[in-house]
Backbone as a ProteinNet text record, in pm:
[ID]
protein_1_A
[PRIMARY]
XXXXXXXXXXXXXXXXXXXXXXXXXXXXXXXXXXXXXXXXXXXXXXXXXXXXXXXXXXXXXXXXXXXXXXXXXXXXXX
[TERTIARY]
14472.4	14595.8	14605.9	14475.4	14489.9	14566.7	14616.8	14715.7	14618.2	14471.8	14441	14362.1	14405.7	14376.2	14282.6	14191.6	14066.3	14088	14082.3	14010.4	13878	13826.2	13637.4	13585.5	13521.4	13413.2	13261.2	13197.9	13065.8	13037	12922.7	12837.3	12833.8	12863.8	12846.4	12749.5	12691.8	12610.8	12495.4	12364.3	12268.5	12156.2	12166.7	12035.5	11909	11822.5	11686	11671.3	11732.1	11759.3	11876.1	11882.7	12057.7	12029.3	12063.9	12098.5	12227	12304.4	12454	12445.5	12510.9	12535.1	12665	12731.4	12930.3	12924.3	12913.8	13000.7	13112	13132	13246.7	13233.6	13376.9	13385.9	13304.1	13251.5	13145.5	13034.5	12985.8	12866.5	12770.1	12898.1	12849.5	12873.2	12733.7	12707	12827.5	12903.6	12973.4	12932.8	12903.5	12811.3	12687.3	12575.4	12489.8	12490.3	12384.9	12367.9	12275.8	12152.6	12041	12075.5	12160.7	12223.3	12331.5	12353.5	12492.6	12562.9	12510.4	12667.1	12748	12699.2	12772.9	12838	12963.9	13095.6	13128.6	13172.3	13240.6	13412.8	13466.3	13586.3	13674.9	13636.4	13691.8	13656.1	13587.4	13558.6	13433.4	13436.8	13316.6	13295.2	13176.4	13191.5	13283.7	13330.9	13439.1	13597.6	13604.4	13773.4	13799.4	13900.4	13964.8	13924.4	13900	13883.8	14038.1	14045.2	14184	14190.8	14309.8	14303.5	14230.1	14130.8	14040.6	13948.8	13895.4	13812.5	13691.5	13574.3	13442.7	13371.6	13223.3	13162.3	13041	12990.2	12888.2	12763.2	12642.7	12566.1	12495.7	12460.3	12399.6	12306.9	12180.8	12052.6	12045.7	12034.5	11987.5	11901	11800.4	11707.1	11772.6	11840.1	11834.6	11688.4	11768.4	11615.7	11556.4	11605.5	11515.5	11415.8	11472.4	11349.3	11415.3	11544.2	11633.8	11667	11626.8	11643.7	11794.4	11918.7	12060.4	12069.9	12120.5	12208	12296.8	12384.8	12504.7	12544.1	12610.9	12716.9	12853.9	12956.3	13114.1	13153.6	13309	13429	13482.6	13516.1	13555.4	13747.5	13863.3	13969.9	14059.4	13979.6	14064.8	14211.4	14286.2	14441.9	14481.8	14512.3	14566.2	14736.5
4630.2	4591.9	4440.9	4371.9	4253.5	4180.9	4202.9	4100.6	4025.5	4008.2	3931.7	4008.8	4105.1	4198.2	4314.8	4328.2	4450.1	4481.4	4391.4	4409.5	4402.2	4371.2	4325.9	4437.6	4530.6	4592.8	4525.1	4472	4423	4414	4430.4	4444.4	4311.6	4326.4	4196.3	4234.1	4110.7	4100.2	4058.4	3959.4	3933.9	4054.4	4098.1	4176.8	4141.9	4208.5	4207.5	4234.8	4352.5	4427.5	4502.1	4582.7	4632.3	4686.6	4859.5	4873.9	4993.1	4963.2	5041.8	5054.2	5202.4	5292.1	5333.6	5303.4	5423.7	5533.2	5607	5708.3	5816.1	5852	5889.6	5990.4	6110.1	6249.4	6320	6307.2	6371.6	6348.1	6251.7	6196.2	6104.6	6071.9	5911.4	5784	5750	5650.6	5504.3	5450.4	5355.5	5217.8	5217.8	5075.3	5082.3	4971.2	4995.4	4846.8	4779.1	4631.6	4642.3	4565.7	4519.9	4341.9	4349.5	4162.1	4146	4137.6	4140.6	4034.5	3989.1	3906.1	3942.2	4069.6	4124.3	4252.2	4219.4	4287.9	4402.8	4530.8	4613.2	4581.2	4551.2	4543.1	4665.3	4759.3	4866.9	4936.6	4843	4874.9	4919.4	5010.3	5042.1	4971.1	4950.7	4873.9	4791.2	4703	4582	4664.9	4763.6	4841.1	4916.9	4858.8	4933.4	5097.8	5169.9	5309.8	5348.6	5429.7	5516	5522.2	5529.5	5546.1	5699.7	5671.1	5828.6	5816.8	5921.5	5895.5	5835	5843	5796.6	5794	5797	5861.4	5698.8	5650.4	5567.1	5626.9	5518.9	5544.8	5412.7	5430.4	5259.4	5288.1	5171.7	5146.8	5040.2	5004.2	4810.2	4818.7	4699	4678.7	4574.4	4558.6	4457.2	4389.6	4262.1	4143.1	4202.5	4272.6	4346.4	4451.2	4529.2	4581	4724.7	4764.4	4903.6	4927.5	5026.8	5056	5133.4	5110.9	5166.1	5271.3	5366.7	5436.5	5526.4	5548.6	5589.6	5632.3	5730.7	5798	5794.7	5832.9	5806.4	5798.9	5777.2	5799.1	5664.3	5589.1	5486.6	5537.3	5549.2	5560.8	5461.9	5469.8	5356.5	5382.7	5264.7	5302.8	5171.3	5193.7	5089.8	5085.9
-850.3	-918.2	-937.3	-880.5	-886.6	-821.6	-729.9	-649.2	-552.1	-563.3	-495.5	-334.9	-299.4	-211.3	-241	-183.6	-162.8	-356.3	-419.6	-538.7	-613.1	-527.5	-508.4	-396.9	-449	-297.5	-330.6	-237.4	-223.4	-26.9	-55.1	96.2	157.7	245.2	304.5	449.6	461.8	622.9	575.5	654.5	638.4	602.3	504.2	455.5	381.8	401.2	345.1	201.4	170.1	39.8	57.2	-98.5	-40.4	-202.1	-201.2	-327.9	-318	-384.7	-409.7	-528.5	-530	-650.7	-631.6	-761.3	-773.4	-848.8	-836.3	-896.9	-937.2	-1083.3	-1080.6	-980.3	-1014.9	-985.7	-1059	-1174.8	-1250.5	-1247.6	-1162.2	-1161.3	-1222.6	-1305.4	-1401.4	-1324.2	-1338.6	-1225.3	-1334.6	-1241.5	-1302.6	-1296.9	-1134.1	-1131.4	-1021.7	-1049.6	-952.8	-931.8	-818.6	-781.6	-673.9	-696.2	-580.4	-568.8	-566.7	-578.8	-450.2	-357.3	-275.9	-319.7	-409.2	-460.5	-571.4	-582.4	-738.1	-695.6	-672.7	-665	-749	-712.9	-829.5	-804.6	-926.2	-934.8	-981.4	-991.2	-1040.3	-1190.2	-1262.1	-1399.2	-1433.7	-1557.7	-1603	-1743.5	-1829.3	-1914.3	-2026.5	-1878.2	-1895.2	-1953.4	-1884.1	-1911.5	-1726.2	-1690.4	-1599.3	-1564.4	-1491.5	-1429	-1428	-1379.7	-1355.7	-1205.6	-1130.3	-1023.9	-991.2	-892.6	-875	-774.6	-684.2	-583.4	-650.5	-611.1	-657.2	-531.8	-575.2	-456.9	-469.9	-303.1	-286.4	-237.3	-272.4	-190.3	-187.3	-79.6	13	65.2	41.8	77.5	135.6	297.2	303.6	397	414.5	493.1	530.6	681.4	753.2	826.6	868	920	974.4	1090.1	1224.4	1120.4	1025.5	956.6	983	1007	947.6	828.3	821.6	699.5	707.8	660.9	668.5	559.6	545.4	423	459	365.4	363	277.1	242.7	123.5	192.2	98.2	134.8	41.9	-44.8	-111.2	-126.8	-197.7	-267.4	-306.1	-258.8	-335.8	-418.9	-556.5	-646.3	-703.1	-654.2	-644.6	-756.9	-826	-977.2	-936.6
[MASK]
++++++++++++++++++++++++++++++++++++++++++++++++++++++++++++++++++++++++++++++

């Protein structure tokens, strides 16, 4: 909603690599990023989403040499 608060999701922590994927409820991938400095703000090509769950999935190789992943639910609230 833009007020400045949890309007940016991006990974944070010293990683090796790191790849994140969004997707909708239908399975259209909305955004992806092997960059941890590139934030999803809620949008898909440069227009606002609707408020709606969305589904992640996370890849990172930390220093020690773990490999992390994860899936989970994203709830975007406009």
């Amino acid at each position: 909603n833009d007020d400045g608060q949890n309007d940016k999701l991006y990974v944070r922590g010293d990683l090796l690599s790191l790849y994140l994927v969004i997707y909708s409820r239908w399975g259209e991938k909305v955004f992806e990023t092997e960059d941890q400095t590139i934030y999803w703000d809620g949008t898909y090509k440069g227009k606002p989403l609707s408020s709606d769950s969305y589904t992640y999935y996370l890849k990172a190789t930390l220093y020690n040499g773990e490999v992390v992943e994860d899936t989970g639910d994203i709830v975007l609230v406009r």
